[in-house]
C-alpha positions as a printed Julia matrix, in Angstrom:
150×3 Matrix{Float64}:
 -12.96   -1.05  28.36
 -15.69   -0.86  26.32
 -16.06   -3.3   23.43
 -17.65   -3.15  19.7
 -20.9    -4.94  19.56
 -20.4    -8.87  18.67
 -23.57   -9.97  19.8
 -27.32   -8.04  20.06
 -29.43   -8.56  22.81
 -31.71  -10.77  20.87
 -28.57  -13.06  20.86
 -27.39  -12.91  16.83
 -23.9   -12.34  16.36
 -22.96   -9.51  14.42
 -20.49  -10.16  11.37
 -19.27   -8.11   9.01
 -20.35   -9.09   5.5
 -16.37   -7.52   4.08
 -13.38   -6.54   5.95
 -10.43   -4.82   5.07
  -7.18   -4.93   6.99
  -4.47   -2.3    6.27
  -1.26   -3.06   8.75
  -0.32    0.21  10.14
   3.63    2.16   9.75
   6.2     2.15  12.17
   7.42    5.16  13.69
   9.94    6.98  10.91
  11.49    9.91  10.31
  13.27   10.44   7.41
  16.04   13.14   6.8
  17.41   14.78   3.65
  20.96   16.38   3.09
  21.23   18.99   1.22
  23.72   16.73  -1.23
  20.65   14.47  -1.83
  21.41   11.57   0.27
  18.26   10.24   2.86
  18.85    8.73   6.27
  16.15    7.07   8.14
  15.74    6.93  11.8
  13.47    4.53  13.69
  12.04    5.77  16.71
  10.29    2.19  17.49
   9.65   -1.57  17.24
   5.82   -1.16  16.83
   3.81   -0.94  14.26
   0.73    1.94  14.68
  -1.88    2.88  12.89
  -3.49    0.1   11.87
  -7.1     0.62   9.91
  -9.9    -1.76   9.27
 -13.04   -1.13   7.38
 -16.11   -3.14   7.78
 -18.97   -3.44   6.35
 -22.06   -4.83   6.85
 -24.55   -5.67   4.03
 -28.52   -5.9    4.2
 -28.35   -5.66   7.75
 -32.26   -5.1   10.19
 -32.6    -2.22  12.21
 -31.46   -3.63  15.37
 -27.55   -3.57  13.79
 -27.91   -0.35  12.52
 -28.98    0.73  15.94
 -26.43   -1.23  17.86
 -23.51    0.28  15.63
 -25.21    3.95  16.0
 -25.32    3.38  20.01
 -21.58    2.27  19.98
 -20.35    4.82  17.95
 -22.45    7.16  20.85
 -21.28    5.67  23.93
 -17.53    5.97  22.46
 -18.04   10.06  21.84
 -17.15    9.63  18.05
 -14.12    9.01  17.45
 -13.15    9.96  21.34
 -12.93    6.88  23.26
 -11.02    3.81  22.27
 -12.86    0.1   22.67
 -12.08   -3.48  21.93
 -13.06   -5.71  19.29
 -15.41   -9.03  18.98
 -13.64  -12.42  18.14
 -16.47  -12.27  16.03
 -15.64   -9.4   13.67
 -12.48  -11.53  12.81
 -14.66  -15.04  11.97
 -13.21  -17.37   9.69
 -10.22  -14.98   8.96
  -7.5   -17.3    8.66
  -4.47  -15.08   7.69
  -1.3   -15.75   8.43
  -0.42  -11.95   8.78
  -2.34  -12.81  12.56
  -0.6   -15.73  13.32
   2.69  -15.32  15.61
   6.08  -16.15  14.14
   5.96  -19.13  16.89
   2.89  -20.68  15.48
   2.97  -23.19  12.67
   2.0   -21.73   9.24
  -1.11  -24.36   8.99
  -2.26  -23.26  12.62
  -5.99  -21.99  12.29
  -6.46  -18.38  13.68
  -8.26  -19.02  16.98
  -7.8   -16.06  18.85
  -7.01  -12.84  16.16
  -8.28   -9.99  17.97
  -5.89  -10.77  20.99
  -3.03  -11.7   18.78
  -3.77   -7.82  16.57
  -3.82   -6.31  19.99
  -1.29   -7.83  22.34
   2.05   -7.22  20.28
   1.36   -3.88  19.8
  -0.75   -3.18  22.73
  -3.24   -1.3   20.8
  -6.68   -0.19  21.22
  -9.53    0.4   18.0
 -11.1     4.36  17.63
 -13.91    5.2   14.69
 -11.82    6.78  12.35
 -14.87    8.69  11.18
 -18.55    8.22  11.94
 -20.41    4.86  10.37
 -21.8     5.32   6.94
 -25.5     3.8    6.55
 -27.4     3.35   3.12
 -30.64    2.08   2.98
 -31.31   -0.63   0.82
 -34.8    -1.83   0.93
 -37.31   -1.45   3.36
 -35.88   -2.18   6.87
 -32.72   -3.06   5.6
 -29.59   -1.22   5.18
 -25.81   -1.62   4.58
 -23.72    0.0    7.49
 -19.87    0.7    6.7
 -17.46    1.26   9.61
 -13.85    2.69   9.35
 -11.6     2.16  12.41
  -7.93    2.94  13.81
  -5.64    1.34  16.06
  -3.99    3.23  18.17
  -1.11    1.87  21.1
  -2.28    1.96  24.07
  -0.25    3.74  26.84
């Protein structure tokens, strides 16, 4: 499976500059009476739907470029891919940490503990955004969806 770039062939790791994390719903359906009163039915244990948006500020050419071939090879929003350790640097959240692991544990491994519970795989949600900035730089802004895999 195909995985978002981490690293560019002239060896820099790629890092987003912001992230934002929105934990995705589980799998409802609410019904309504016609006296007024709601039941809810679960139809899951797993959470879908997860989105992250990245962004990546006063980036060179090469990024921009790596990003824009990515978002290529994947067909748009078509195929699903994997993501970097490195997209989730220094994120040391507890909502990634495992109910087994202590509290204090660093995050190690996030993008395998985001992906193995619920099995899930990343898709562009929508194509990258790029704004120049100054010449030769520009800030690149990604939105992404997890979806489970099958």
């Amino acid at each position: 499976m195909a995985r978002f770039p981490g690293r560019l062939s002239t060896g820099e790791f790629l890092k987003p500059s912001r992230r934002q994390f929105t934990i995705g719903e589980f799998p409802t359906k609410t019904y309504r009476s016609m006296a007024g009163t709601v039941s809810r039915r679960s139809f899951g244990n797993k959470a879908y739907g997860h989105t992250l948006e990245l962004e990546f500020q006063n980036v060179n050419q090469r990024v921009v470029a790596a990003i824009f071939d990515h978002y290529q090879e994947q067909r748009g929003t078509t195929i699903g891919f994997l993501l970097p350790e490195t997209i989730f640097a220094g994120y040391e959240n507890p909502i990634f940490v495992s109910k087994s692991d202590s509290k204090t544990a660093p995050v190690t491994d996030v993008t395998d503990r985001m992906r193995k519970p619920d099995r899930c795989e990343w898709f562009y949600l929508e194509s990258p955004q790029i704004e120049s900035t100054t010449l030769g730089l520009s800030t690149i802004s990604v939105r992404l969806i997890a979806e489970l895999e099958f």
